[in-house]
C-alpha positions as CSV (number, residue, x, y, z in Angstrom):
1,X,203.3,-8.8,218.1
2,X,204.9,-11.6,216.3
3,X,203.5,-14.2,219.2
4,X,200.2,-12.4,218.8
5,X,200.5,-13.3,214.7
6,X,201.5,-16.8,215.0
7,X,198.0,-17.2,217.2
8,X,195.9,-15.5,215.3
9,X,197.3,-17.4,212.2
10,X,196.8,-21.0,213.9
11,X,193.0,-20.1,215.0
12,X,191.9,-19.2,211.2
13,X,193.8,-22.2,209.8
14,X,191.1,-24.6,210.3
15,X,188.2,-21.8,208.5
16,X,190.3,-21.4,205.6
17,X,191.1,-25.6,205.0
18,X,187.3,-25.8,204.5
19,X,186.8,-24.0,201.1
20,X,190.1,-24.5,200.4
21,X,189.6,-28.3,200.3
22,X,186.0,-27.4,198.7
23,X,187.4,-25.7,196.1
24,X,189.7,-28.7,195.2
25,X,187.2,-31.0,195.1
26,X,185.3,-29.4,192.7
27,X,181.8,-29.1,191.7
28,X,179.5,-31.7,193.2
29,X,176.9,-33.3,190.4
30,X,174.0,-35.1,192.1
31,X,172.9,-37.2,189.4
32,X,169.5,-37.8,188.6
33,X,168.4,-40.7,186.4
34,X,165.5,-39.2,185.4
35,X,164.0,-36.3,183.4
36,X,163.4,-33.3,185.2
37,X,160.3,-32.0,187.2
38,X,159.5,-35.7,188.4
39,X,159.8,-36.6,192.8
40,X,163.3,-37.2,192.1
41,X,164.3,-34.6,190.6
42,X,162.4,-32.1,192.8
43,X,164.3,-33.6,195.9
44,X,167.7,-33.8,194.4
45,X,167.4,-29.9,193.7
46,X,165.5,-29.1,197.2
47,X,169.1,-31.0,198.7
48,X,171.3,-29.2,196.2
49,X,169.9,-25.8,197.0
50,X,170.9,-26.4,200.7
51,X,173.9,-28.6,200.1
52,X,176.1,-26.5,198.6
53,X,176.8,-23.6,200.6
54,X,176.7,-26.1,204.0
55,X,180.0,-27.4,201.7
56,X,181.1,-24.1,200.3
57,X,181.2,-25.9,197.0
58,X,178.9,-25.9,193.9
59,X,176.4,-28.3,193.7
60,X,174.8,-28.8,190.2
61,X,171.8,-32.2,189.5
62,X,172.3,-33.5,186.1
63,X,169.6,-35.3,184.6
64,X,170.7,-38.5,182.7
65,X,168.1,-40.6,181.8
66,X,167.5,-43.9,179.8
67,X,166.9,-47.6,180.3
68,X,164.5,-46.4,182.7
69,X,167.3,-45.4,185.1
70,X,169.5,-48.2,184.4
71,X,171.9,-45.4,182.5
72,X,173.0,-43.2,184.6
73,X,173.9,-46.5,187.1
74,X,176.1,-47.8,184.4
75,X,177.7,-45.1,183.5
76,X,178.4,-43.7,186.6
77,X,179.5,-47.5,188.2
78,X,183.2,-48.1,188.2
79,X,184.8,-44.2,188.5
80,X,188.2,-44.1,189.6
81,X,188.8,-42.8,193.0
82,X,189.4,-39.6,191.7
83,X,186.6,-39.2,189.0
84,X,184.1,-40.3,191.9
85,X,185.0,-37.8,194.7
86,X,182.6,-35.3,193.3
87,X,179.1,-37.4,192.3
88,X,176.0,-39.1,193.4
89,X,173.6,-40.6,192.4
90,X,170.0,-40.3,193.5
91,X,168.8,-43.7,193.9
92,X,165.5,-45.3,194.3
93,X,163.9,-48.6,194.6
94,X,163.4,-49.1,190.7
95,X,167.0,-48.9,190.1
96,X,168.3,-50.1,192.9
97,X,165.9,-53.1,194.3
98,X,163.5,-54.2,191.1
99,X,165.8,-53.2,188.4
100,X,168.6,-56.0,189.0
101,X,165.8,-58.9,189.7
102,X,164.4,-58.6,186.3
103,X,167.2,-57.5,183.9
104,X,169.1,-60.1,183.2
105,X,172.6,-58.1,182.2
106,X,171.6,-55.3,184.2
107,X,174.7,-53.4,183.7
108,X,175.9,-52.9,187.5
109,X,175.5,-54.4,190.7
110,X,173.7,-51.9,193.5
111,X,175.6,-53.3,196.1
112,X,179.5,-53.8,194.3
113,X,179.3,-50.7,192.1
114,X,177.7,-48.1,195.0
115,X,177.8,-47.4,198.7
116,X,174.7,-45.9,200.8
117,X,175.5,-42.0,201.3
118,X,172.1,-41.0,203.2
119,X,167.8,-41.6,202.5
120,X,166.3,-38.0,202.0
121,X,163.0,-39.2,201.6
122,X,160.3,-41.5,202.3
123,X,157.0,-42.1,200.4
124,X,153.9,-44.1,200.6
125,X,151.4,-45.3,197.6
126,X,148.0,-45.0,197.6
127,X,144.9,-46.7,196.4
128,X,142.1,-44.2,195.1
129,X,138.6,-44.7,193.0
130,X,136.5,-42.0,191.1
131,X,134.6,-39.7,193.3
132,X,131.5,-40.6,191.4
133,X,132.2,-44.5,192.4
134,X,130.2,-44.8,195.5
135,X,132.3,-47.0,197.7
136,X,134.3,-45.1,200.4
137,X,135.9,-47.7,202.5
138,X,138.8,-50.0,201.6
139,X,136.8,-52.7,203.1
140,X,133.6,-52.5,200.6
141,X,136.0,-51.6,197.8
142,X,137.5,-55.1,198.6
143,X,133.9,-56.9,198.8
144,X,132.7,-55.6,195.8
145,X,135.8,-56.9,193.6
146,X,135.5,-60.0,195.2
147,X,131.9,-59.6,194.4
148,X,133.1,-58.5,190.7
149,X,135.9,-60.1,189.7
150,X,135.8,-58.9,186.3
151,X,135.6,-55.4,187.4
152,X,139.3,-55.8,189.3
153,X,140.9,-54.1,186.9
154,X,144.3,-52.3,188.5
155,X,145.5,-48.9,186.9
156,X,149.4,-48.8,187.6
157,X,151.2,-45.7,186.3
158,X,154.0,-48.7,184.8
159,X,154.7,-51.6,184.2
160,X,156.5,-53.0,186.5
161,X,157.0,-49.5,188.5
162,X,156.9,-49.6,192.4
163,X,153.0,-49.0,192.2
164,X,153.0,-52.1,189.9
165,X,154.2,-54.6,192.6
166,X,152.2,-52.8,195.0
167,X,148.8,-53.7,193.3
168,X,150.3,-57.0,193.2
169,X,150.8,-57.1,197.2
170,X,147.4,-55.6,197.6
171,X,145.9,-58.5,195.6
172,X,147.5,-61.2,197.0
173,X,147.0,-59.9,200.6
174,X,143.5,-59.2,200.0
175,X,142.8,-62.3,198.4
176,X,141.2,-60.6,195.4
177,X,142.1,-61.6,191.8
178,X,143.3,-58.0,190.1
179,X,144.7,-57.5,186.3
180,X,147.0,-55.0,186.5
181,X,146.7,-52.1,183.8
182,X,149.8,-50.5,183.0
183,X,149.8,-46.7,181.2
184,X,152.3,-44.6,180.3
185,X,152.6,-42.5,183.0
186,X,150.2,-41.0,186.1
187,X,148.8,-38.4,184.1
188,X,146.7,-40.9,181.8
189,X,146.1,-43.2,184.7
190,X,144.8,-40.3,186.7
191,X,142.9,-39.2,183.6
192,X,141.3,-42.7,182.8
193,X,140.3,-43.0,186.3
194,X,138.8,-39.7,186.7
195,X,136.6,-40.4,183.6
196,X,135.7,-44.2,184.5
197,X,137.7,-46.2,182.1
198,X,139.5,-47.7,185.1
199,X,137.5,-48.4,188.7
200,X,140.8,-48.3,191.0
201,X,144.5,-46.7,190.6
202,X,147.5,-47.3,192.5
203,X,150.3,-44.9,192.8
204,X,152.5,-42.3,194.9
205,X,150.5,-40.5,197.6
206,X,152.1,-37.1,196.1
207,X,151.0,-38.1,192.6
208,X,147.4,-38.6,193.4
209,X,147.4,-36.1,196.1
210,X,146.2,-32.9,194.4
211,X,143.5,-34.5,192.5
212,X,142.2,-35.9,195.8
213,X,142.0,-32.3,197.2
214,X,140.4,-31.2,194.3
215,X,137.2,-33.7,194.9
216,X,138.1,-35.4,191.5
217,X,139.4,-38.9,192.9
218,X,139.0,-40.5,196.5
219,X,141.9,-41.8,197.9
220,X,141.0,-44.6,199.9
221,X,144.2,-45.7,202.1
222,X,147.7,-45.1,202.5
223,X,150.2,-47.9,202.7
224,X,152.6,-46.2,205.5
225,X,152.6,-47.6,209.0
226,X,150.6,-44.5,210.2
227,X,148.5,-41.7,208.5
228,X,150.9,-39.9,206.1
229,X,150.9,-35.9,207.8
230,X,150.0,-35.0,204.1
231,X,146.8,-36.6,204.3
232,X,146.2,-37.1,207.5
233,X,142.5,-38.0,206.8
234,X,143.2,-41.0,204.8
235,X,143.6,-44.1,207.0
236,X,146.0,-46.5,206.4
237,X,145.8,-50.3,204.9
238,X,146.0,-51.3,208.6
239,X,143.2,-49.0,209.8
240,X,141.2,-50.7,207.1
241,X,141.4,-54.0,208.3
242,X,144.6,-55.1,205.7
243,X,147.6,-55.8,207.6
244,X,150.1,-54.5,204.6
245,X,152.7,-51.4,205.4
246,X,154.9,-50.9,202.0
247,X,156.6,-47.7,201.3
248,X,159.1,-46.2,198.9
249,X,161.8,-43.6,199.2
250,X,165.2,-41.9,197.3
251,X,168.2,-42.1,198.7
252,X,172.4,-40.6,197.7
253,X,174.7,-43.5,196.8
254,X,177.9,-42.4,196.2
255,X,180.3,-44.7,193.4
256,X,182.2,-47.3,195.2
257,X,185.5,-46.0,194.5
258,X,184.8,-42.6,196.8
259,X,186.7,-42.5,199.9
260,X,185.3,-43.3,203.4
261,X,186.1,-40.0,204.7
262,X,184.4,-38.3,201.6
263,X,181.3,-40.4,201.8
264,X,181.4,-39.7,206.1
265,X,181.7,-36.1,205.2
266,X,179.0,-35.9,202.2
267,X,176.9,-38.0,204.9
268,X,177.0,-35.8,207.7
269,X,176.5,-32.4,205.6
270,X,173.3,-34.2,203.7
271,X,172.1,-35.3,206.7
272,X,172.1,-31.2,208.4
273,X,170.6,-30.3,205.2
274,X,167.9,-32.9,205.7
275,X,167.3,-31.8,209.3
276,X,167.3,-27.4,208.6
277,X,163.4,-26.5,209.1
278,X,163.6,-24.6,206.3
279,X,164.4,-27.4,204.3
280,X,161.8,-29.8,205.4
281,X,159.0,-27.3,205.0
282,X,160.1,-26.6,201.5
283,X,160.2,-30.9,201.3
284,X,156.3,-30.8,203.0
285,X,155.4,-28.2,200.7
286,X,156.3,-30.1,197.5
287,X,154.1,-32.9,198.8
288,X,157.3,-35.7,199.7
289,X,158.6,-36.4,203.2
290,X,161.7,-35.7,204.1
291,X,164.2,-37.9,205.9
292,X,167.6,-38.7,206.9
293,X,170.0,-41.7,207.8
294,X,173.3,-42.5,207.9
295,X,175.5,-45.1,205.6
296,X,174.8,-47.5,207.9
297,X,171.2,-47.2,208.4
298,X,170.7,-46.7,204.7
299,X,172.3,-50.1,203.8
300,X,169.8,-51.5,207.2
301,X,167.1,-50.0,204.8
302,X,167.9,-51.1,201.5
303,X,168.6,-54.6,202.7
304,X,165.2,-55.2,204.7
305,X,163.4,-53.8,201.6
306,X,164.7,-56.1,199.0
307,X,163.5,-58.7,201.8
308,X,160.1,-57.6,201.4
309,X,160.1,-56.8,197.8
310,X,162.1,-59.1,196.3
311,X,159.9,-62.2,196.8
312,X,157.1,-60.2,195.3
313,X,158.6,-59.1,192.0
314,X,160.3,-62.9,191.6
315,X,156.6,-64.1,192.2
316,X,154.7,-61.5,189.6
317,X,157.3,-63.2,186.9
318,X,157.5,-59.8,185.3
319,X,159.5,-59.4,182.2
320,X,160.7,-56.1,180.5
């Protein structure tokens, strides 16, 4: 009986460790540096919703935003090893590529202050006209600017936002002389665009999405390296006869000061999260594609996309 005790004992040992060590650790923040409702913050919550009980622990997002993401960086750079074993940061290109090649004192470095935890998604931009502007191909859009040079006027969502660079690349690639026009947001852009007062728009695929559906704007292209499964009637740059593939994405990055075994661990359950069905429908449904990667191929990522954007952003000489 007492032998019988002693196994049974040893066999649950390992079950009860897990939410024992959960519960030590705490509640798990996902910080978002960001107000609430935008792609980032939808896909920190879509992972949160999942994450936590795959942990056993409580995971909560926290919006913190400011400096146009630069805040939450800072504040968050430089934790202690304890004070970092229970937060990440949702991280995308603008704070963690473009952000510290045109701030000066930028407040933290991407690469000293945070380590790469796992992508969970990848998106593409789009270029899209009015539906009442007659062109439908890429390639007469391009003809007629170059035609019309003072018609190349380039709606961007921000200044110097992802989409921003992105018109840039377009124009350079396509040889056509563009002046970008940034707004304060996609809901004017989409807006000015729909009524006329701008002939082309670039931004997120999801962002231009719905109104594309609805007849009000054409999207032209796509900028992924094959048709985007949300719009799988769009072609891409390539198909269009413009050899440019540029995409954008968010990823976890965890404060540099969290222990490997913690950031393997928070890896591996973000990365079964990523992967459930249920999760990647819920991801397709809210218009963004879902992904996953480990440490290592996130820091693969990050580093061949600050080799392709980097050169671009230095080139635009664009200065908050």
């Amino acid at each position: 009986m007492q032998r019988r005790a002693l196994i049974l004992s040893a066999a649950l040992a390992p079950l009860a460790a897990g939410p024992a060590r959960a519960q030590a650790e705490g509640t798990l923040r996902i910080v978002v540096p960001y107000a609430p409702g935008g792609s980032s913050d939808r896909a920190a919550r879509l992972v949160a919703d999942k994450l936590g009980p795959r942990l056993g622990q409580t995971v909560i997002v926290e919006n913190k935003t400011g400096a146009g993401g630069r805040l939450a960086a800072q504040q968050l750079k430089g934790l202690s090893a304890g004070a970092s074993q229970n937060v990440l940061l949702l991280g995308n290109p603008a704070v963690m590529v473009v952000a510290p090649l045109v701030f000066k004192d930028n407040g933290y470095d991407p690469d000293a202050d945070f380590q790469p935890v796992s992508q969970v998604t990848d998106y593409e931009f789009a270029l899209a006209v009015s539906s009442a502007v007659p062109v439908k191909q890429l390639s007469h859009l391009l003809a007629w600017l170059r035609a019309n040079p003072g018609q190349a006027n380039f709606g961007v969502p921000a200044t110097g936002s992802l989409p921003h660079f992105f018109a840039l690349m377009t124009s350079e690639k396509a040889q056509v002389r563009g002046q970008v026009v940034g707004y304060r947001g996609s809901a004017p852009l989409i807006s000015d665009l729909i009524g006329g007062q701008v002939p082309v728009a670039f931004d997120t695929l999801d962002t231009l999405l719905p109104q594309h559906e609805g007849g009000k704007l054409r999207i032209l292209a796509t900028s992924g390296a094959q048709r985007s499964p949300l719009a799988p009637d769009v072609p891409t740059y390539k198909e269009s006869g413009l050899d440019l593939v540029a995409t954008g994405w968010n990823a976890l990055f965890a404060p540099a000061a969290m222990p490997a075994d913690r950031v393997a661990r928070l890896g591996a359950a973000i990365r079964e999260v990523m992967n459930d069905p249920d999760t990647r429908r819920k991801f397709a449904d809210a218009k963004m594609t879902p992904t996953a990667t480990t440490p290592a191929q996130t820091a693969a990522m990050l580093k061949a996309y600050r080799a392709q954007w980097a050169p671009v952003v230095r080139k635009s000489g664009y200065q908050p």
